[in-house]
C-alpha positions as CSV (number, residue, x, y, z in Angstrom):
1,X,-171.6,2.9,62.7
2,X,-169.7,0.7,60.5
3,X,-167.4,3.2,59.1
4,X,-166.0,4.3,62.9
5,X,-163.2,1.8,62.9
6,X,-161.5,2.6,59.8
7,X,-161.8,6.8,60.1
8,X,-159.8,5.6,63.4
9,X,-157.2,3.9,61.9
10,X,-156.3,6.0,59.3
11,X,-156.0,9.0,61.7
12,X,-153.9,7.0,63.8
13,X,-151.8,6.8,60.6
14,X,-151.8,10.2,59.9
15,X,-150.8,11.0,63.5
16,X,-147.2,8.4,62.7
17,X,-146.5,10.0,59.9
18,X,-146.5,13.4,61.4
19,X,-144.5,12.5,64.8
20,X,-142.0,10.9,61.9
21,X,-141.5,13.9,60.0
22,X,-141.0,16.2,63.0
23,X,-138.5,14.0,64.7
24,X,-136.7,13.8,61.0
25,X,-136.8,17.3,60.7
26,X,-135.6,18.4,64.5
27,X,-132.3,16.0,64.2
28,X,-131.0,17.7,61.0
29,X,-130.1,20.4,62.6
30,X,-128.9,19.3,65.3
31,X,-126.2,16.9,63.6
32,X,-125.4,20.0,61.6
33,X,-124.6,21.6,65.2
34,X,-123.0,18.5,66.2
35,X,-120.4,18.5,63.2
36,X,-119.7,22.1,63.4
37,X,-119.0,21.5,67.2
38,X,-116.2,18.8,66.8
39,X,-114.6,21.2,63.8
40,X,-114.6,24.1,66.0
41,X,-113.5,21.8,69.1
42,X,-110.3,20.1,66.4
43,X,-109.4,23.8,65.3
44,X,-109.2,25.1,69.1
45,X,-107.6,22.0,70.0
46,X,-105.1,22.4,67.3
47,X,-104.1,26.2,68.5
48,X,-104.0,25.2,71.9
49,X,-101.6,22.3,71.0
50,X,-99.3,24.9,68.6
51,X,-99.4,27.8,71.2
52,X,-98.1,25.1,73.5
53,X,-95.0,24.3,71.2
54,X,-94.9,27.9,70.6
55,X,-94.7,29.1,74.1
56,X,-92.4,25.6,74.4
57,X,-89.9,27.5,71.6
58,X,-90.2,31.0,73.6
59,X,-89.6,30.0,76.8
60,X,-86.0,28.4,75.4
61,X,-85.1,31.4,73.5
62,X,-86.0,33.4,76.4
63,X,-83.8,30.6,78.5
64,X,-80.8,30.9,76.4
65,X,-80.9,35.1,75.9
66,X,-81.4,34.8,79.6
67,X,-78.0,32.8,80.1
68,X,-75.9,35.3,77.5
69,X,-77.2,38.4,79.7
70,X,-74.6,40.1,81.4
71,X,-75.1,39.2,84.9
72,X,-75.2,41.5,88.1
73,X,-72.3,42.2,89.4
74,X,-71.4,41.2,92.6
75,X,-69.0,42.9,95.7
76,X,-66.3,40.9,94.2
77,X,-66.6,41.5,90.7
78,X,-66.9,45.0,91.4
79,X,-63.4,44.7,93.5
80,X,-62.1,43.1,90.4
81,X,-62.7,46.0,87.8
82,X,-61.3,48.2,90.2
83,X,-58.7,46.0,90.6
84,X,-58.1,46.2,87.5
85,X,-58.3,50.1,86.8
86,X,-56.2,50.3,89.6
87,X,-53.4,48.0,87.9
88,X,-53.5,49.8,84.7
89,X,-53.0,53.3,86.3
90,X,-49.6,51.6,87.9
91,X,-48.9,50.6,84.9
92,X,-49.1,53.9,83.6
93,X,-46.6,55.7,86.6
94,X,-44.5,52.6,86.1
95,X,-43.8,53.8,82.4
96,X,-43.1,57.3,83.1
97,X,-41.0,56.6,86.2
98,X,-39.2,53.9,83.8
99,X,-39.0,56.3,81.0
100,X,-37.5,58.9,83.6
101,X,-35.0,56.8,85.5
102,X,-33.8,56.1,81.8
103,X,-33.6,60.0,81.4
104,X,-31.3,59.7,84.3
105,X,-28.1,57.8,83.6
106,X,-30.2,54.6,83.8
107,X,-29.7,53.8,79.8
108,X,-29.1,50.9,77.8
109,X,-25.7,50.7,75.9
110,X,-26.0,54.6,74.3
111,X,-24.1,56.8,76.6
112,X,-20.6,57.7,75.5
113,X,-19.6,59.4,78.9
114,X,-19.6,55.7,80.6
115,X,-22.3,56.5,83.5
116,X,-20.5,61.1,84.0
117,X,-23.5,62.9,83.2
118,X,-22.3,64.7,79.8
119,X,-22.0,68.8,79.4
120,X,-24.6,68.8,76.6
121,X,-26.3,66.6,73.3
122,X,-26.1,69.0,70.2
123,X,-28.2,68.2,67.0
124,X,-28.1,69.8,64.1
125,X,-30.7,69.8,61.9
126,X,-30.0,68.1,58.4
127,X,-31.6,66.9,55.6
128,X,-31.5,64.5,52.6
129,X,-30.0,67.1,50.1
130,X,-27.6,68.5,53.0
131,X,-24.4,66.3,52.3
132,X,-22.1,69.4,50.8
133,X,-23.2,71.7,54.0
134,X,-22.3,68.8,56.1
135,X,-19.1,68.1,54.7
136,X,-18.8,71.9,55.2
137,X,-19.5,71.8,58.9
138,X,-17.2,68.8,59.0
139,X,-14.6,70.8,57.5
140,X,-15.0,73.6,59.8
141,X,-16.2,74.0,63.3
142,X,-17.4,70.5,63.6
143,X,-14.9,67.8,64.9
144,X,-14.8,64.5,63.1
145,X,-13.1,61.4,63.8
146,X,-11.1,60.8,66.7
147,X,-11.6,64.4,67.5
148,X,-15.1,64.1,67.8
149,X,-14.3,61.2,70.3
150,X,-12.4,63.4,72.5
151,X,-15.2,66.3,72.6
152,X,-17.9,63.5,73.7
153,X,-15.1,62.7,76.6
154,X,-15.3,66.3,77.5
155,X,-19.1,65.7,77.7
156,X,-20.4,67.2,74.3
157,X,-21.8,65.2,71.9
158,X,-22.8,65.9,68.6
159,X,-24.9,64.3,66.1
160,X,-26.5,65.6,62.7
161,X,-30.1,64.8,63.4
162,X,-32.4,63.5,60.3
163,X,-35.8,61.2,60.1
164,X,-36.5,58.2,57.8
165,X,-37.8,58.9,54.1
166,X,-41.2,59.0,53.5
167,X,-40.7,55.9,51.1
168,X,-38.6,53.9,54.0
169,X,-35.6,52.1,52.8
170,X,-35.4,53.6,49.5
171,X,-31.7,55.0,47.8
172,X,-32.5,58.4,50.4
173,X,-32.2,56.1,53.2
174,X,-29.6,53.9,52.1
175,X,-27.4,56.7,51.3
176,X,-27.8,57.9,55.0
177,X,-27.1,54.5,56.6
178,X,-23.6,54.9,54.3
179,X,-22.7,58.0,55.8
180,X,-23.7,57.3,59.4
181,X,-21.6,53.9,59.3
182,X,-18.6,55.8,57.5
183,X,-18.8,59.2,59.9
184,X,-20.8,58.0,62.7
185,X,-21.9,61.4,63.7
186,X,-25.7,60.8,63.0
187,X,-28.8,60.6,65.3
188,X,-31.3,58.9,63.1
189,X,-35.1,59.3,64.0
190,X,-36.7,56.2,62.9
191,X,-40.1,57.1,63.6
192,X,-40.0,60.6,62.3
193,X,-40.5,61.5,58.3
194,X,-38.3,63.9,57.0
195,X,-40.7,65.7,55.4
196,X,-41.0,69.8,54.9
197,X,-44.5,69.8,56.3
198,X,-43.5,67.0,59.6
199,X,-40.7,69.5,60.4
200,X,-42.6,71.2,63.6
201,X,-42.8,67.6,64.8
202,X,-39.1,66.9,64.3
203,X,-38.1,68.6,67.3
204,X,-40.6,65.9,69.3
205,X,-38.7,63.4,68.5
206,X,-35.1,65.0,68.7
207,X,-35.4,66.0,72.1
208,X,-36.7,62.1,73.1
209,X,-34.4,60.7,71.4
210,X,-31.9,62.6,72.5
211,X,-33.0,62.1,76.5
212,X,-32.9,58.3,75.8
213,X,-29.9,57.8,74.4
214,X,-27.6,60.4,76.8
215,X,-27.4,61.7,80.4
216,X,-26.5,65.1,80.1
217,X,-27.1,68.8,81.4
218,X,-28.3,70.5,78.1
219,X,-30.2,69.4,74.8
220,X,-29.9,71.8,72.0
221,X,-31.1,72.0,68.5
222,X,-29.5,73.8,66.1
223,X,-30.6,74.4,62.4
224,X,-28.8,73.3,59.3
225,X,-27.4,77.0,58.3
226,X,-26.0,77.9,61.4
227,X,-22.2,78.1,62.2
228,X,-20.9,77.5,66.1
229,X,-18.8,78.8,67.7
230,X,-18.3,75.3,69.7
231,X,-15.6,76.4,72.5
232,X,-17.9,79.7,73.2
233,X,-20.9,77.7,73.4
234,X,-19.4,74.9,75.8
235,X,-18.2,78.1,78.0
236,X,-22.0,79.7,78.1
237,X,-23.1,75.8,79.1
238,X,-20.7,75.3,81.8
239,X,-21.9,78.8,83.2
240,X,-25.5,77.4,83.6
241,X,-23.8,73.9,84.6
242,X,-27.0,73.0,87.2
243,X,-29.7,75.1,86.7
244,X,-32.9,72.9,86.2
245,X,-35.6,73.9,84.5
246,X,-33.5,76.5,81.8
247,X,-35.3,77.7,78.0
248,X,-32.1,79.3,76.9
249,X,-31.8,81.2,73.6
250,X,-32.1,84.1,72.1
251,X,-35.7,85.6,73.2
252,X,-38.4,87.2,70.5
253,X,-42.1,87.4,70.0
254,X,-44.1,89.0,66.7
255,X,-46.9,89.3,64.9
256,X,-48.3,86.3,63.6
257,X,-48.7,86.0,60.1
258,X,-52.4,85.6,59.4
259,X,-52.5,85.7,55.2
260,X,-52.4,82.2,53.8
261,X,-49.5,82.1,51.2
262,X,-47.6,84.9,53.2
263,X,-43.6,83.7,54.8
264,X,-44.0,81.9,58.4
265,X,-48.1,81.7,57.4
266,X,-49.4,80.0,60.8
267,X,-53.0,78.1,60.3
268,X,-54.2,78.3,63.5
269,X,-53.6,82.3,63.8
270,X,-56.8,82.5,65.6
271,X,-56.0,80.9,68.6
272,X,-52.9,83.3,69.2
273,X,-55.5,86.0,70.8
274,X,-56.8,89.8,69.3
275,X,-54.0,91.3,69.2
276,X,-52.2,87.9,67.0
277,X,-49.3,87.8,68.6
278,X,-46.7,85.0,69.5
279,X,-45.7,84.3,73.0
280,X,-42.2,84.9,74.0
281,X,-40.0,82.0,72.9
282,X,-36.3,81.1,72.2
283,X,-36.0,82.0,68.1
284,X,-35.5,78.5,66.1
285,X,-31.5,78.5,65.3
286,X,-30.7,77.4,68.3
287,X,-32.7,76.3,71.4
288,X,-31.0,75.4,74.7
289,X,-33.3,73.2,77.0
290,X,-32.1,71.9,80.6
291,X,-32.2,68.1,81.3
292,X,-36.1,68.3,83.1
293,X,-37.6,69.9,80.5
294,X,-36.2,67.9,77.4
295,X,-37.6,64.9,79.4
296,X,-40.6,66.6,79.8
297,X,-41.4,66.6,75.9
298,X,-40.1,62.9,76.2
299,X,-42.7,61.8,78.3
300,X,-45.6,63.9,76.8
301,X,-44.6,63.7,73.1
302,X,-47.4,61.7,72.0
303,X,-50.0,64.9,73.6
304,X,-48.3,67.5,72.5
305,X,-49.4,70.4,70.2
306,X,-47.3,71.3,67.2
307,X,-47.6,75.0,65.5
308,X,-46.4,75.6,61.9
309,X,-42.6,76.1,63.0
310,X,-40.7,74.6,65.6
311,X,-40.0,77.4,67.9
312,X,-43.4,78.3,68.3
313,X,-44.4,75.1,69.1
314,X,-41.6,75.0,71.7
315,X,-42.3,78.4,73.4
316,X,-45.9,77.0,73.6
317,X,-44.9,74.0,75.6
318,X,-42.7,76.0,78.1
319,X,-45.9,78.0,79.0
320,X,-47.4,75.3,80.7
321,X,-44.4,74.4,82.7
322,X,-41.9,75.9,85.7
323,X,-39.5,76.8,82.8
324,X,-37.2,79.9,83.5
325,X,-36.5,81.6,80.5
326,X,-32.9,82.6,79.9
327,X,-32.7,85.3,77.4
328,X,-29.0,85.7,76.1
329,X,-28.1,87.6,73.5
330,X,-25.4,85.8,72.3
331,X,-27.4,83.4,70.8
332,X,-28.8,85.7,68.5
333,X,-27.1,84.6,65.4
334,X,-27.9,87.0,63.3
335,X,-27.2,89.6,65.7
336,X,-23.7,91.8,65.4
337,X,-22.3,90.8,68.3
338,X,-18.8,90.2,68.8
339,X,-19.2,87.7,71.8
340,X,-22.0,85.8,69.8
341,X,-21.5,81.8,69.9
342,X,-23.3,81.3,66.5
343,X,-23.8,82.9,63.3
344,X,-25.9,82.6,60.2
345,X,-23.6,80.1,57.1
């Protein structure tokens, strides 16, 4: 009976010590959880708080890309483009109609004939090495000095017709510029280059030139081996004095030359048909085109097609338009016609 007190208070012991150690071992992990929860609470806090600067960033890129956009157009802005296309396309006829009331007597100081539409505007064809055959033509059927003042007060004028070297303002050019202030019978094409291979394109800028500077009935080209027969020419002009829309000359076609190397080789053969053969067209020496037309190739120079030689090139233009060819005969110059008005040199 003695012993009953102290087995009590020794379990009673025993009991503390166990309640101790449980409570000790429960918390552990549960300050463990506690820590991991305020490091995982910090990180999610810390994305939430960088997405926000992020979407912060975005949404002013977004802003400013948003500004920069072209915006929708409205009724009015709309009306403006149109406006606009509308303005250029006046701009457009206002050239040509400026570019043809120049063709027609409207000129700035080039006319000769002061404000009489002339006869005709004859160019022949020279080139840098040409200066004995021009002094020959002077010399011959080609008036110089004050006779060549009284022909352009008949209404003929006539001017050798050359482009700008290919190395511009060189001793070529200079030489040119010499002759042309001594003679004064040049037409000098300052944006063409006298070139063999540019020569198809020569006659482009003959024929503008040629409309801007005079008001006349006829344009001609003429080659640089051909002799005229000037008073029979101006005779075969006055004839056709009035009738618009005139290709006069002397009237071929032929085969086209397809074999590269070959005399009058063409490039583009292929486009010249089956059969490869040209078109009917005035033959190069000399090429009589009415007032309308020449200012035809004026206005369209800068569209149209060039061929490997001149006349071809010509004849192709003419196909397209209400030309009416004039065949004569007597401007066949190598022909053996009595009557003729020009003639191989």
């Amino acid at each position: 009976m003695e012993t009953l007190p102290t087995t009590t208070v020794s379990s009673s012991k025993s009991e503390r010590r166990g309640r101790s150690s449980k409570y000790q071992s429960t918390s552990k992990p549960s300050v463990i959880m506690a820590f991991f929860s305020c490091v995982a609470w910090l990180y999610v806090a810390g994305r939430l708080w960088q997405d926000s600067e992020n979407r912060v960033i975005l949404n002013n890129m977004l802003k400013k890309n948003y500004d920069q956009k072209p915006k929708v157009l409205t009724v009015d802005d709309k009306l403006m483009v149109l406006g606009c296309k509308d303005l250029e396309r006046k701009i457009v006829e206002t050239e040509m109609e400026l570019t043809l009331a120049k063709s027609q007597g409207y000129l700035k100081s080039g006319s000769s004939s002061g404000g009489k539409r002339l006869l005709a505007v004859i160019g022949v064809y020279t080139g840098f090495g040409s200066h004995l055959r021009r002094s020959t033509f002077r010399g011959s059927w080609m008036p110089q000095g004050d006779a060549l003042k009284k022909l352009e007060e008949r209404g003929v004028v006539i001017r050798f017709v050359i482009g700008r070297s290919p190395n511009r303002g060189d001793s070529l050019d200079r030489k040119i510029d010499e002759e042309d202030r001594a003679r004064k019978d040049f037409l000098i094409l300052e944006n063409h280059e006298e070139a063999q291979e540019e020569l198809p394109k020569k006659v482009k800028f003959f024929f503008s030139a040629a409309v801007q500077n005079w008001d006349a009935e006829f344009y001609i080209k003429v080659d640089d081996n051909i002799d005229l027969d000037l008073e029979g020419l101006i005779g075969l002009l006055e004839s056709r004095r009035g009738q618009d829309a005139s290709y006069i000359g002397c009237m071929k076609s032929g085969e086209v030359v397809t074999e590269e190397g070959g005399q009058w080789y063409e490039p583009e053969w292929w486009k010249f048909g089956d059969e490869k053969s040209y078109f009917r067209h005035a033959a190069g020496s000399l090429i009589i085109l009415s007032k309308n037309l020449a200012q035809y190739i004026n206005i369209n120079s800068g569209s149209l097609k060039t061929y490997a030689f001149d006349d071809t090139s010509i004849g192709s233009w003419m196909i397209g338009v209400q030309a009416t060819y004039i065949d004569d005969n007597r401007l066949c110059c190598s022909s053996i016609r009595q009557d003729k008005v020009c003639s191989v040199a």
